[in-house]
C-alpha positions in Angstrom: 65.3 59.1 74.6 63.6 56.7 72.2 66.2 55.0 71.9 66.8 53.8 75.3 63.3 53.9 75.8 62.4 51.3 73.2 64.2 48.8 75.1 66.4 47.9 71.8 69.3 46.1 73.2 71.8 47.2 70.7 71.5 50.3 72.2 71.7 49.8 75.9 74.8 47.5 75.1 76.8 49.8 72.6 76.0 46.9 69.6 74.1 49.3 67.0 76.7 50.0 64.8 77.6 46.6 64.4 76.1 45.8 61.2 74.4 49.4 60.8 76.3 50.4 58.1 75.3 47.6 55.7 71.4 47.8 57.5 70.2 51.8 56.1 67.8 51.9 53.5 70.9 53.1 51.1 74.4 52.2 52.1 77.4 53.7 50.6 81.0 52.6 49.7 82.7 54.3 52.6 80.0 52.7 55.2 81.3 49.2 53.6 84.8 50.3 55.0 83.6 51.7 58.4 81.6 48.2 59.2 85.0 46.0 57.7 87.5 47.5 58.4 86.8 49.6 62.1 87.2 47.4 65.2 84.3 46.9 67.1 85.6 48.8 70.0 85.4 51.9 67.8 81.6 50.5 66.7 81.1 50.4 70.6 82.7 54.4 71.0 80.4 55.8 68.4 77.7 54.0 69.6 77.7 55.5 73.2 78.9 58.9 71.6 75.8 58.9 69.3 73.5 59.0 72.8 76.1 61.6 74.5 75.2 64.1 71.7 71.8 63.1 71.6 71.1 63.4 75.3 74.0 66.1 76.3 75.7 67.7 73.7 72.5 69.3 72.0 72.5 71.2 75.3 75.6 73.2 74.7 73.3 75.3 72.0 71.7 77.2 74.9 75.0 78.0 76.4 77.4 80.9 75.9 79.0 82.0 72.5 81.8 79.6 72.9 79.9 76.4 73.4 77.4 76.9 70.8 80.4 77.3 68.4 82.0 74.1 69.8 78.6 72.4 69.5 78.3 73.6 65.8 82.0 72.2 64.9 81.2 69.0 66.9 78.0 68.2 64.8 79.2 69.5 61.7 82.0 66.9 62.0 79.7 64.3 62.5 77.0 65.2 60.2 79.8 64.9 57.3 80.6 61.0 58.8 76.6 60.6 58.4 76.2 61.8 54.9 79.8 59.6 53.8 78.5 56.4 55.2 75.0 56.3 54.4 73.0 58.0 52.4 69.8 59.9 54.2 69.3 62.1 51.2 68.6 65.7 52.3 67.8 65.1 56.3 71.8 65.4 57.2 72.0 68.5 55.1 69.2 69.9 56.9 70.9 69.3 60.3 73.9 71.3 58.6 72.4 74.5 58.0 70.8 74.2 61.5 73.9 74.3 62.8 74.7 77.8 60.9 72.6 79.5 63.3 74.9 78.2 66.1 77.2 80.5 65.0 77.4 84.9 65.0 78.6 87.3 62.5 82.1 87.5 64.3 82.6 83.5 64.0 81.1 83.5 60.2 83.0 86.5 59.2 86.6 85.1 58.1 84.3 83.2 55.6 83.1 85.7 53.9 85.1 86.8 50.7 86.8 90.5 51.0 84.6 92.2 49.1 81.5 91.4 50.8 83.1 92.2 53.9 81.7 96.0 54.0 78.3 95.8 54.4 79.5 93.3 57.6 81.7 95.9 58.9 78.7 98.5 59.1 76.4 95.8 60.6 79.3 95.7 63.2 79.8 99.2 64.2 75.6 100.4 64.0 74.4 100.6 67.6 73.0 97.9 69.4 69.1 97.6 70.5 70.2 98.5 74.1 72.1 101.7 73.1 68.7 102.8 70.7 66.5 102.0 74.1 69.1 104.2 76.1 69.1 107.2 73.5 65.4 106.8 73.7 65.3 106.7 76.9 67.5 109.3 78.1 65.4 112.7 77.2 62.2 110.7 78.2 63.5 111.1 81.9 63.6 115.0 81.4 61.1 117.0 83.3 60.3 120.9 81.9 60.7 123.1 84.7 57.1 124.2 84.2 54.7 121.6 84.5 56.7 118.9 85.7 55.8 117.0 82.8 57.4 114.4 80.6 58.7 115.3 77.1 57.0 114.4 74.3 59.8 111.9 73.5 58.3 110.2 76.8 55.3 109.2 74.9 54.9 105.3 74.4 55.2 104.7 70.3 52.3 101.9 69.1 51.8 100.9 66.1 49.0 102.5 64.4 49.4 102.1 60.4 47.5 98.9 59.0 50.8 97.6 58.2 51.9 97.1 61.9 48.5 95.7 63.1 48.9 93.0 59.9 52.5 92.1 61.5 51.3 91.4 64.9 48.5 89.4 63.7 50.6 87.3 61.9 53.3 87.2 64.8 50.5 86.0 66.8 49.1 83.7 64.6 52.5 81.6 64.0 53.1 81.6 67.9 49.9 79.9 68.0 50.7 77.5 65.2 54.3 76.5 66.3 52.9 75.8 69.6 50.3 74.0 68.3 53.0 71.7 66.5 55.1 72.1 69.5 52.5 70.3 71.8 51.8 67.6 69.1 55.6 66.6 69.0 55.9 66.9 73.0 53.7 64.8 74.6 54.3 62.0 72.3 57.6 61.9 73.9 56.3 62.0 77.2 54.0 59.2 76.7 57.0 56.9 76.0 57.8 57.2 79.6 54.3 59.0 81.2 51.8 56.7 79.8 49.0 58.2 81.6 50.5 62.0 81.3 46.7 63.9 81.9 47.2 65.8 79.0 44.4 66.5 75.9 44.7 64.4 72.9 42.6 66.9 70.5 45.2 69.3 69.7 47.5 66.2 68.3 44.9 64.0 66.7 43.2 68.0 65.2 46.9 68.1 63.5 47.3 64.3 62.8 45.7 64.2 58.7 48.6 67.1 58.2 51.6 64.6 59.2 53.9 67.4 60.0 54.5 66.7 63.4 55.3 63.2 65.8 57.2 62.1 68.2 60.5 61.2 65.3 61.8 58.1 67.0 64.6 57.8 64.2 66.6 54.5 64.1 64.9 53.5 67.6 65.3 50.1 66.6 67.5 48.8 64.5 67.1 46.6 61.6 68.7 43.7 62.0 69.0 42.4 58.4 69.2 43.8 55.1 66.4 42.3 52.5 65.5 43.7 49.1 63.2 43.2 46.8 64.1 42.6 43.1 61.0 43.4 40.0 61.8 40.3 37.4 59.8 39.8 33.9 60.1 36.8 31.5 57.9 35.2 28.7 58.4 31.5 29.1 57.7 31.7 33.0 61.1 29.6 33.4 63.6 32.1 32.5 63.8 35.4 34.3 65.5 39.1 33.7 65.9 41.2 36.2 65.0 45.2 35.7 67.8 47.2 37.1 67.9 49.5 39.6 69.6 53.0 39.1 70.7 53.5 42.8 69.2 50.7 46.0 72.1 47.4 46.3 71.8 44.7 43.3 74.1 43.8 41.3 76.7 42.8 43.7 80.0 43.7 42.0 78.7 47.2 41.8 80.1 50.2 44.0 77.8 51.8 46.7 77.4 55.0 45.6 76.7 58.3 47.5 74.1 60.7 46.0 72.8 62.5 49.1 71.3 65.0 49.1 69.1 63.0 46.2 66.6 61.3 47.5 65.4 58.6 45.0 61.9 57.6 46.2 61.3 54.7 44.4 64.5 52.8 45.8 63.5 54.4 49.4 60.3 53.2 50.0 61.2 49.5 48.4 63.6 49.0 51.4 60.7 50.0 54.0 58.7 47.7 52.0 60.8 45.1 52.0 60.6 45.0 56.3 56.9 43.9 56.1 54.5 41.7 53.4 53.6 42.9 49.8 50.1 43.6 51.3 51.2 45.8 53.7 52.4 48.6 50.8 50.7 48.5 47.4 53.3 50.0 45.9 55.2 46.5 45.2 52.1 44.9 43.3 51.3 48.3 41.4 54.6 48.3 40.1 54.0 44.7 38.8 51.1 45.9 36.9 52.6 48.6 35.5 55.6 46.8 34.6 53.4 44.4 32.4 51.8 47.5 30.7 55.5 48.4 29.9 54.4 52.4 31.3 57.0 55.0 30.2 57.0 56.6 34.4 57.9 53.4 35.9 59.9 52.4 33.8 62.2 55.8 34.0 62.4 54.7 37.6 64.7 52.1 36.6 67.9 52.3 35.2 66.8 50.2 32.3 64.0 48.6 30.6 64.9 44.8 29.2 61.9 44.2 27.4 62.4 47.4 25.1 60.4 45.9 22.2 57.4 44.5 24.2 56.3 44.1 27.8 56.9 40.3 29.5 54.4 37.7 29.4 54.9 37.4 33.2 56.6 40.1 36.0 57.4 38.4 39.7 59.1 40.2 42.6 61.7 38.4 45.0 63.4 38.7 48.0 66.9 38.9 48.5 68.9 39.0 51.9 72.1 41.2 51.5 75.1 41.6 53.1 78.1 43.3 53.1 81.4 41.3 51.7 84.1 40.4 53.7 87.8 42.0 52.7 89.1 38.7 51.3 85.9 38.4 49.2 86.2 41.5 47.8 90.0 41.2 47.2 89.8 37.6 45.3 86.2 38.1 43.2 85.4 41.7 43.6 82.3 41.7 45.4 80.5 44.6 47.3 78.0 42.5 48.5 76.5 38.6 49.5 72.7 37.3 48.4 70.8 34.3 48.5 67.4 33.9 46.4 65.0 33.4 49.3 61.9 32.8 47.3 58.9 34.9 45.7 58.0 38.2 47.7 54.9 38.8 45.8 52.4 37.3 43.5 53.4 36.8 40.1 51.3 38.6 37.7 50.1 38.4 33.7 48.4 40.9 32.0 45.3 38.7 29.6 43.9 40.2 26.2 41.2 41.7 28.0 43.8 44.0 29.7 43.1 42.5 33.3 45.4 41.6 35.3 45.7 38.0 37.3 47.8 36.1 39.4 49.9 32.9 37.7 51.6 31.9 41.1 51.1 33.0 44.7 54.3 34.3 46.9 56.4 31.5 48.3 56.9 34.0 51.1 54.7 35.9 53.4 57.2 38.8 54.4 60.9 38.5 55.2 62.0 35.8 57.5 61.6 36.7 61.2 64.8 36.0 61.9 
């Protein structure tokens, strides 16, 4: 729904996968083959299929036994393309076990080793709720030829130890809680289309400071181009060394790699950074600072530390735009990936005597090109 409803054009003409392979925050080897080597009709197909499941298929999970298995083998097939293409850390995994609950003890059951099988087997032939209500139920329609009265099996059962009073209360207070959350993510959605949906706004803004539920308006739009930001020291302030990354795109004859269900933090939240200006996130000039203090945490972020014996004179951050390689390139000089040096990203920082910090140059750039 958010898709189409964020009037991205990619979407509404079948484009997205285009160049969305080589676009995520941390693309993998496999997604450089699906965006080289797939024709774009195929880009087009999955495309349009991606907002068939979305919109239809999820559907098929309140249907019969059969289509909620055929629903669980549909997304578990594409959940596996998702996690081989790009790498989304844990959320795809997430989506997997989901799916489990698609599926029944009879459909799960010619998974389960031998020897485990037993305890299945038993869970099979026990009676069912209905037949317990039945048995129940039966006598309690007796009448004693006295009185006319119902057995005592008749009488209602309550709970009445502490135990089942404490289970009720917390039944009842999780339905109110996942209601609560239920409300907050709903009319979100609705708003996208129902701007001026009467509906109270407490309830969501009450649950806002707790960020546990929105609206999730994943890959709405998508990015168009591919930047990221590289953390460089040096001590003459001509000559520059670049600190390494241990898993985001850099050097560009290295392999994409797929670590998911990992989710390195660090190299995440420098590719959202890298879609707006250094003072929009903190987190680029911190790591400047820190840098120039040579600190033993951030430095274990990276895959390596090229000023071992002391820290620079002088850390900068740049900006890169990345792209994926063509075949031919990659055949004659082995390249994963194209860059070109756009300029400075942030201010370049040195750290005095007095152990303050202070800005040598400003950026050259004030955010990525809007291009």
């Amino acid at each position: 729904m958010v898709k189409l409803a964020s009037g991205e054009p990619t979407w509404r003409n079948l484009t997205a996968m285009y160049e969305y392979y080589q676009n995520g925050p941390l693309p993998t080897w496999v997604g450089w083959y699906a965006e080289q080597m797939l024709p774009l009709g195929f880009q087009k197909f999955v495309a349009g299929a991606t907002l068939f499941m979305e919109l239809v298929l999820v559907w098929m999970a309140f249907l019969p036994r059969r289509w909620r298995i055929a629903c669980c083998v549909i997304v578990t097939v594409w959940q596996v393309g998702v996690i081989a293409t790009a790498n989304y850390t844990f959320l795809n995994y997430l989506v997997l076990v989901l799916g489990v609950l698609l599926l029944d003890d009879r459909a799960l059951r010619r998974f389960v080793p031998e020897r485990w099988r037993r305890g299945l087997d038993q869970t099979a032939q026990s009676p069912s709720l209905r037949e317990i209500v039945q048995t129940e139920a039966a006598p309690a329609l007796s009448v004693t030829s006295a009185g006319q009265e119902l057995s005592a099996r008749a009488q209602p059962r309550f709970p009445t130890k502490p135990s089942g009073r404490l289970a009720s209360a917390r039944l009842a207070i999780a339905g109110i809680f996942l209601t609560w959350i239920a409300y907050a993510t709903t009319v979100p959605l609705i708003r996208m289309f129902w701007h001026e949906v009467p509906l109270p706004s407490a309830p969501i803004a009450a649950l806002e400071p707790f960020r546990i539920a929105n609206e999730y308006g994943l890959f709405a739009v998508m990015t168009p181009h591919r930047y990221e930001i590289e953390f460089q020291g040096s001590n003459d302030g001509q000559n520059w060394t670049a600190y390494p990354f241990r898993y985001k795109p850099q050097d560009v004859y290295e392999r994409p790699r797929i670590y998911a269900p990992y989710q390195p933090r660090f190299d995440w939240n420098l590719w959202f950074a890298s879609l707006g200006s250094w003072m929009q996130d903190p987190l680029v000039p911190r790591t400047e600072e820190m840098l120039l203090e040579n600190d033993a945490d951030v430095l274990g972020l990276f895959r390596a530390n090229p000023f071992s014996a002391a820290p620079p004179k002088y850390v900068r951050a740049v900006l890169y735009p990345y792209w994926f390689s063509t075949p031919e390139e990659k055949r004659t000089q082995g390249v994963w990936w194209k860059r070109q040096l756009l300029g400075t990203y942030a201010p370049t920082l040195e750290r005095g005597a007095d152990g303050k910090f202070a800005v040598v140059e400003e950026p050259t750039l004030a955010g990525p090109p809007q291009i």
